[in-house]
N, C-alpha and C positions, 0 to 999 in steps of 0.2 A: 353348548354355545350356538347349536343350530334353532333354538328359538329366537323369536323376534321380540322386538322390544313391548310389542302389546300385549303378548302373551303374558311377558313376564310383571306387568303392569299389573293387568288385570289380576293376577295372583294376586298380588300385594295386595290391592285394594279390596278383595276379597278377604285377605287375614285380618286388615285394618278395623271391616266393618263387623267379622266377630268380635274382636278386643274391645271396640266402642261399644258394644253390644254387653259385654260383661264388664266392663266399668262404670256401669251403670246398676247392676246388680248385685254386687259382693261391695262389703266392706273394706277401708280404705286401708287395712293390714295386711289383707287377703291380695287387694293389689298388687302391692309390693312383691310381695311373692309371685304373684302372678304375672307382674314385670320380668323379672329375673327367668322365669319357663318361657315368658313370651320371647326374652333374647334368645333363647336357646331353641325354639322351637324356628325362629323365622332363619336363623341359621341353618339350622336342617333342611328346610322348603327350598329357603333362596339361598345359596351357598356362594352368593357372586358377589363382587365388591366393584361399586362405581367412584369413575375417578371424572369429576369435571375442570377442564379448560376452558374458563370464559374469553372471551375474544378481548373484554377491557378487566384492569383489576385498578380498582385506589385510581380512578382516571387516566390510566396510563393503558395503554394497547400492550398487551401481552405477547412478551416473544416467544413463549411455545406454543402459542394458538397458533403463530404463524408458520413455524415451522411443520406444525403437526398438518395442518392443512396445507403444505406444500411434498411432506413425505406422502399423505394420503391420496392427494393428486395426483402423485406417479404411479403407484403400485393398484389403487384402484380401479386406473382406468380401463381398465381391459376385463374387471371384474362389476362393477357397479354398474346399474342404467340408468343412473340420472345423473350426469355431471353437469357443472359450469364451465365457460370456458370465459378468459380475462385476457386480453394483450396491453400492459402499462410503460408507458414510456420509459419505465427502467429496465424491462425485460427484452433477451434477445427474442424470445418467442411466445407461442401461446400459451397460456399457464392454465391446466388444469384442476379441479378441485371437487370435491363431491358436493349436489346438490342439496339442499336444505330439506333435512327431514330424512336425508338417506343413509343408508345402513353400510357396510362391507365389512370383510372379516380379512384381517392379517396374520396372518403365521410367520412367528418367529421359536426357532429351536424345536422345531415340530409341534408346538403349543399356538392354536387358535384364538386371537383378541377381538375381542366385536368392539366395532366404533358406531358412535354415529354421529353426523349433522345434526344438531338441535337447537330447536330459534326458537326464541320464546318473543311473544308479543305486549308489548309493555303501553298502557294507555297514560299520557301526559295529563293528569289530573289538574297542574298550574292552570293552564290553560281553558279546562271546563268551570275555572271556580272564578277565572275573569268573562267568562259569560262566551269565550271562543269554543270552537270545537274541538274534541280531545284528538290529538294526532299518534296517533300508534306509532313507535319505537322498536325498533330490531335488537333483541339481545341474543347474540351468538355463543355458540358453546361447543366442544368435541366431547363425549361422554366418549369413555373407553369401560369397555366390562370384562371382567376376569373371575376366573375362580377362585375363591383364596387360597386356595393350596399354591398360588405363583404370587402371591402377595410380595413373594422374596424377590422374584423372578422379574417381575413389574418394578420394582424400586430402585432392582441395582444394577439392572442390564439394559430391558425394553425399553425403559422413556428416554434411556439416557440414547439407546440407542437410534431411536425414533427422530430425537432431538437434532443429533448430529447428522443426521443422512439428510433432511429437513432443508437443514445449514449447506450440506454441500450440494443439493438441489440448487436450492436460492441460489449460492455465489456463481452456480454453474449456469445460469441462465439469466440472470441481471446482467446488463451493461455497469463495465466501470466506471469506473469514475476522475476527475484531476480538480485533485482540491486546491486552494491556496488563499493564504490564511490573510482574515478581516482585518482592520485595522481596532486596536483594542476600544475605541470609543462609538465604534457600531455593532458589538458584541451584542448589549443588550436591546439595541432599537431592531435589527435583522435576524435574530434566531439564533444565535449560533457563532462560531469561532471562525467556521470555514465556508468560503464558497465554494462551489464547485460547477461544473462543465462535463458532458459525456467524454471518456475518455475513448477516443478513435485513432490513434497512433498504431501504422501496419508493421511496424520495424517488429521483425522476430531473430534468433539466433539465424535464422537461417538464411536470412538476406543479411545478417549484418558482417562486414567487409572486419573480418580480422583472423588470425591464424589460426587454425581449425584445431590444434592442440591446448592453447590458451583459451579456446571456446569452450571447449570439452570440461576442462578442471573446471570454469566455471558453473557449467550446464549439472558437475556431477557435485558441487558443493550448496547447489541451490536444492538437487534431490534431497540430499543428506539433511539437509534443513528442514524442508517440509514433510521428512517423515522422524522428526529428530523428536518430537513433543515428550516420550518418555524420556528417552537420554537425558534431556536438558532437565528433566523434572530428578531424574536419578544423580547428575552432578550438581541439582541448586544451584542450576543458572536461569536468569531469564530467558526465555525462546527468541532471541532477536540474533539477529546477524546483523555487523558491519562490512560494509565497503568502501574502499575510500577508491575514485577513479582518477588517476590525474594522467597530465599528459599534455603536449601541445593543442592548440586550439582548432578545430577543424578534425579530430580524431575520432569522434565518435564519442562520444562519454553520454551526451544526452540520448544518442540513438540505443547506446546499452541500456540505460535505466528503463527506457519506452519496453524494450527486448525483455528485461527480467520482467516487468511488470506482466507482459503478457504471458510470458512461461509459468508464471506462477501464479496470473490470473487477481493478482492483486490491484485496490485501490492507490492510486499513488497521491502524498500528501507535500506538495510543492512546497516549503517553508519559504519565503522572504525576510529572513532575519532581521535586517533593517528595519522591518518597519513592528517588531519587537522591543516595545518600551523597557521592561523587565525580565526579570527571573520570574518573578510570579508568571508572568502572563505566558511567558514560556511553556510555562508546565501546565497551565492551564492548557494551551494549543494539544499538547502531549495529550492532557489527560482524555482531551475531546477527540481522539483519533479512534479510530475501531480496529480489532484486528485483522491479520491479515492485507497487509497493506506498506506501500515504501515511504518510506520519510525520509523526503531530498532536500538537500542544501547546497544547491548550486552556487562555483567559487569561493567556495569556503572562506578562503584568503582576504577576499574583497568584500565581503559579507560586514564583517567586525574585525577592527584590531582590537585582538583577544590576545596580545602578547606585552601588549605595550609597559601594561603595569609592571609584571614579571621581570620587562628587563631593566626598566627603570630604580626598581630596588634593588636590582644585582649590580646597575654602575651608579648609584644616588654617591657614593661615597668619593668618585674619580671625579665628579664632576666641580667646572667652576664655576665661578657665581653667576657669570651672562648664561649661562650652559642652564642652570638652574631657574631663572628667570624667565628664560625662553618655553622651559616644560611647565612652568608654573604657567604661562599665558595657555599654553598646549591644551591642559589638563582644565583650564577654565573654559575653555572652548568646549570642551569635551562634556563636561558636566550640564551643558544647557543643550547638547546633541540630544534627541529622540532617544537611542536607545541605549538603554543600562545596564543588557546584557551582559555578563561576566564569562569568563572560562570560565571559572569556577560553577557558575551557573548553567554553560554548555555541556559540562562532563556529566552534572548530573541528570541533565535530560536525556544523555547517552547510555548513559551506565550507573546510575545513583540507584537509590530507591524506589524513586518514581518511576523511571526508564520499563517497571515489569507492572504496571497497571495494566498492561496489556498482553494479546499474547501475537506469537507468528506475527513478528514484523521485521523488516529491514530496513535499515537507517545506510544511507548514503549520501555520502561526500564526493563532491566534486573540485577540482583546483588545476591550475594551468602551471601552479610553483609549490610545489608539493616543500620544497628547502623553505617556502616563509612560516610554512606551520608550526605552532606548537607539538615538539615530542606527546607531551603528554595526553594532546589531542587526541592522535593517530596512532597510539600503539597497539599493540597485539592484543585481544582482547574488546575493545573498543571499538577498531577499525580492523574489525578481524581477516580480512584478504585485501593487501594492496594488488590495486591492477591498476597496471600501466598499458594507455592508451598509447600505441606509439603511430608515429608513420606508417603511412602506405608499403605493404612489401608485396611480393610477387603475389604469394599465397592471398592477401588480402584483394588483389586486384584481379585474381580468377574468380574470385564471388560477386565481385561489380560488375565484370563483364557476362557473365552467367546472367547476373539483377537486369544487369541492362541494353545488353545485345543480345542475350540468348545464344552466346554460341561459348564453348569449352575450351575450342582452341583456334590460331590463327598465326601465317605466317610473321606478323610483328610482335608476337607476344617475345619473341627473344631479345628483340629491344629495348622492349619495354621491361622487360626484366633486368637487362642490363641499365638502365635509367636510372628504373626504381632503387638498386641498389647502390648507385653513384652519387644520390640526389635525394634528400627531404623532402615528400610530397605526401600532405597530408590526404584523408582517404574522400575530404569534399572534394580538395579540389581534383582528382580522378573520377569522381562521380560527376560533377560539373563539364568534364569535356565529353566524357562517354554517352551522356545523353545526348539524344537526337532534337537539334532545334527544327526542323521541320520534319516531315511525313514523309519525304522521299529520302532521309536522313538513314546509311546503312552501316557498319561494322568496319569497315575499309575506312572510311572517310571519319567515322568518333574516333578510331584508334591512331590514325595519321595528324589529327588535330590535338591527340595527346601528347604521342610521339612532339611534334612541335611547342608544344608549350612545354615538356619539361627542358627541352634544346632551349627556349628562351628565358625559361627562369635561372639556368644553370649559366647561360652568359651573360646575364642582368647582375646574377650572385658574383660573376667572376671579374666584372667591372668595377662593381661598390667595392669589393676587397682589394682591385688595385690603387683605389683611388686614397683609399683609408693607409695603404702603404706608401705612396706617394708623399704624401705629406711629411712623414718625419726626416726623407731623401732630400725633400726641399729645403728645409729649416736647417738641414747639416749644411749645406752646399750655400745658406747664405750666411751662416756662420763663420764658415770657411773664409767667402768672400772677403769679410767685414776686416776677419783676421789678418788677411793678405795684406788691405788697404791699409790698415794701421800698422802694419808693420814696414809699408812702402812708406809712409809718411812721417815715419820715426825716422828712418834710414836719410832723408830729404832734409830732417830738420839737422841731423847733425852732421 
């Protein structure tokens, strides 16, 4: 393997020009035979087997050309002397790659692989035959050479393993991505099902405000996930995990989804369901997602009434005729609405058949009334870890003040402790007073303006509930009245 490629060229072209040399001389039976010694003899000389990667195949760009020249770029660079260097607006960094024409050798399992850059120069003939000048064309390729004796070795290990490292180079150094999806009638005029936007959201587990035990199970079911690809392949399951996050408004649910996306380095695929004409096009979205990446359904609930049908043929039979009328006006309303989405049509974008077009993905639900959902929605299986987004608790409000003061502990944190657990206070609005509106803004003064606002939300609370008790004290007491009065005027009459 330590010759070079023109070495072993030039052999060749040396065997070539004997063989043309005696097919020209022997008869054409003699050939034949002499074909058959010629395979056997250029096997003996050249015992190496070339495998090419064109950079396009059938007009399409080729996804192991890309990968193979993004593994060769790493491992080379410290051994090759000609490289390129690329920075593209998808990339966090500068992308390395081997130069055109250039050679390196990779070792895998103690066995030596020669690659190399090779471009071939292609003249635009169209063009000289309308009288322009011919414009030269770049055709790119990765030749890898081996010996045959790893012919075995090369097919069921090394490309595959080339392939995949390639893969986690790329995701490792691309910026993500925040898709969300077209409307179906500029599908075909804009490229594509989804737009997308860099994704730059800093929320990690580690800033995000919630109980450090609840953190963890999910920190250690996201691991389990991403090294799960045999397992799932061993029980004949598709590799996707569900989450469904509900919980009061202001808890954090978006900030989680930002959180796993970066822990796991995934693209995340925003759905807007509404604006979802069908089931077709559903699946369609699905089918155009890539792996490794989250599939969000923000408010699940308010999304689509996916339940309507369901209950209406479990009470069609109680109901009366106005009752019936009014769902018939209901359901014609409904039929001229945009979208034709079904449960039926939701479960299987979850869990159907289609659902494993792809691999390494999570699907995530979000809702503020987890009780309006459909069971069959959300159960185990489907929405495989409910998490509950709750209020602000102490635990949750030492990592805000960590996020946002910078300091661990302080003499009103006992207060505040005792607040938080007298008091519903979601984790914005604790982050909302803890920040500093000005520059000269310190610790003392965000957590005294806390301190005061949960003291006036908790006397604001304590007001509306007297007033809402009030009311039925009144209505007795002028009940009361009334009764008195009529009874004083009976008493008169007779």
């Amino acid at each position: 393997m330590g010759e070079t490629f023109g070495e072993q060229f030039s052999r060749i072209a040396g065997l070539m020009f004997v063989w043309s040399t005696i097919q020209q001389l022997v008869p054409y039976r003699v050939q034949i035979y002499l074909e058959k010694l010629w395979a056997k003899l250029f096997t003996f000389f050249y015992p190496y087997v070339h495998i090419t990667f064109h950079e396009y195949t059938k007009g399409m760009r080729n996804e192991a050309y890309s990968c193979i020249g993004t593994y060769l770029g790493a491992k080379s660079s410290n051994k090759a002397k000609h490289l390129t260097g690329d920075k593209s607006g998808n990339s966090k960094s500068l992308t390395i790659s081997l130069a055109k024409r250039e050679e390196t050798i990779d070792e895998f399992n103690g066995v030596q692989f020669q690659w190399k850059a090779f471009t071939e120069e292609i003249q635009d003939s169209s063009s000289s035959r309308r009288g322009g000048l011919s414009i030269p064309h770049e055709k790119n390729s990765y030749i890898l050479v081996f010996h045959e004796k790893y012919r075995e070795m090369v097919a069921e290990r090394y490309l595959d393993y080339v392939i995949e490292e390639g893969k986690a180079i790329e995701l490792s150094n691309r910026k993500r991505k925040l898709y969300t999806n077209k409307n179906g009638n500029d599908w075909y005029w804009n490229g594509g099902k989804w737009k997308h936007i860099i994704f730059q959201h800093p929320a990690t587990f580690d800033t995000l405000a919630m109980d450090p035990k609840k953190k963890q199970e999910i920190i250690n079911d996201l691991d389990a996930f991403k090294k799960g690809k045999e397992y799932y392949a061993k029980i004949g399951k598709a590799w996707k995990r569900g989450y469904l996050l509900y919980g009061p408004p202001g808890t954090g649910k978006s900030t989680m989804i930002a959180a796993i996306a970066n822990y796991m380095e995934y693209d995340i695929y925003d759905m807007e369901l509404t604006s979802v004409k069908t089931n077709s096009e559903l699946k369609q979205l699905l089918i155009d997602t890539r792996s490794k990446s989250v599939i969000v359904i923000e408010d699940i609930d308010c999304s689509l009434d996916l339940t309507k049908k369901r209950k209406k043929k479990e009470d069609d039979g109680a109901k009366t005729e106005e009752k019936k009328k009014d769902d018939e006006e209901e359901e014609e309303k409904d039929s001229n609405s945009k979208s034709k989405v079904t449960l039926s049509g939701l479960l299987n974008f979850i869990d159907g058949i289609w659902s494993a077009c792809g691999q390494e993905r999570i699907i995530i639900f979000t809702t503020n009334h987890v009780d309006k959902l459909d069971p069959a929605l959300i159960r185990r299986g489907r929405m495989d870890m409910h998490i509950e987004m709750s209020y602000c608790k102490f635990e949750a409000f030492k990592i805000l003040a960590k996020n946002y003061l910078d300091i661990d502990s302080h003499p009103l944190f006992g207060e505040i402790r005792q607040l938080l657990e007298e008091n519903d206070v979601s984790p914005c609005d604790v982050a909302e007073n803890l920040m500093p509106k000005t520059d000269s803004g310190d610790a003392q003064h965000c957590l005294m303006k806390l301190v005061e606002a949960i003291k006036t939300a908790k006397l604001e609370k304590e007001k509306s509930g007297d007033k809402k008790e009030s009311k039925p004290r009144k209505m007795k007491f002028n009940l009361l009245s009334k009764f008195n009065f009529f009874k004083q005027s009976a008493k008169g009459k007779s």
